[in-house]
Residue, then its C-alpha position, 0 to 999 in steps of 0.5 A: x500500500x501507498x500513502x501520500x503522508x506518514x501520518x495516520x489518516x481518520x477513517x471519515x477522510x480516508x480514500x483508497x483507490x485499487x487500481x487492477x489488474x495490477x492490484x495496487x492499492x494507494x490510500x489518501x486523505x480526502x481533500x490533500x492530494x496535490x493535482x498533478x495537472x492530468x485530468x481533474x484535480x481529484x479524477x482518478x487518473x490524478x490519483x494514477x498520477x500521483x502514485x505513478x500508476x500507469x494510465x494512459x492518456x494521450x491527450x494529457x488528460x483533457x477529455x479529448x481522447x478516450x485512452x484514459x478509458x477505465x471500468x469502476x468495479x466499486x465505488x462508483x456512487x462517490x465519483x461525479x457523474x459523466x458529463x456530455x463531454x465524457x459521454x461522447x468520448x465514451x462512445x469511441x471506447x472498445x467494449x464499452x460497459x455500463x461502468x465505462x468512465x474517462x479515468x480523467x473526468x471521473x472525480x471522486x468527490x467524498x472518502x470512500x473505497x474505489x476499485x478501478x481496472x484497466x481494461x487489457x486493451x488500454x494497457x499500451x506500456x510499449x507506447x509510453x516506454x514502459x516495459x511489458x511484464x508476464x502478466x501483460x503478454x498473457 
């Protein structure tokens, strides 16, 4: 697990966001998160941002691209509604889902357990520099 401070976080402020396949879990206080400047400050791409967690988002995270792509697997009544925008860029999506949000448009807006995967078809290491693992050739 990530923290993005030493100190103990009260469970009325705590977020914690589990990002899959990868399975990583990073915990933060509500409200303290420094917006890294992808996506809307607390979207769950910022999030990704700040514990360097790969998300792509050829677009640097303006609604412009749909690589951000994500499916919310919990937690999905603490993150702001899609607007227009993000349901256009939606429609371009492979396998678009019922949960289908832009990582940089899905704001998380109270304390809360979230679950995030990446869908395989948007994991494109190779593209950013990052090297493939195991489990991403199979």
């Amino acid at each position: 697990m990530s923290n993005a401070t030493e100190k103990s976080i009260s469970a009325g402020k705590l977020v914690r966001v589990t990002f899959l396949p990868e399975g990583r879990t990073v915990e933060f206080e509500f409200g303290a998160l420094p917006y890294k400047l992808h996506g809307k400050p607390m979207s769950l791409l910022d999030v990704a941002e700040n514990f360097g967690v790969f998300l792509d988002h050829a677009c640097g995270g303006v609604c412009a691209c749909a690589t951000c792509h994500v499916l919310i697997k919990a937690g999905e009544s603490g993150l702001t509604a899609p607007d227009d925008d993000e349901l256009d860029r939606l429609e371009m999506v492979a396998d678009q889902q019922l949960t289908s949000r832009l990582g940089c448009q899905a704001v998380i807006t109270r304390p809360g357990d979230y679950v995030v995967e990446i869908p395989k078809w948007n994991r494109n290491y190779v593209s950013e520099g990052k090297p493939l693992t195991s489990t991403d050739t199979k």
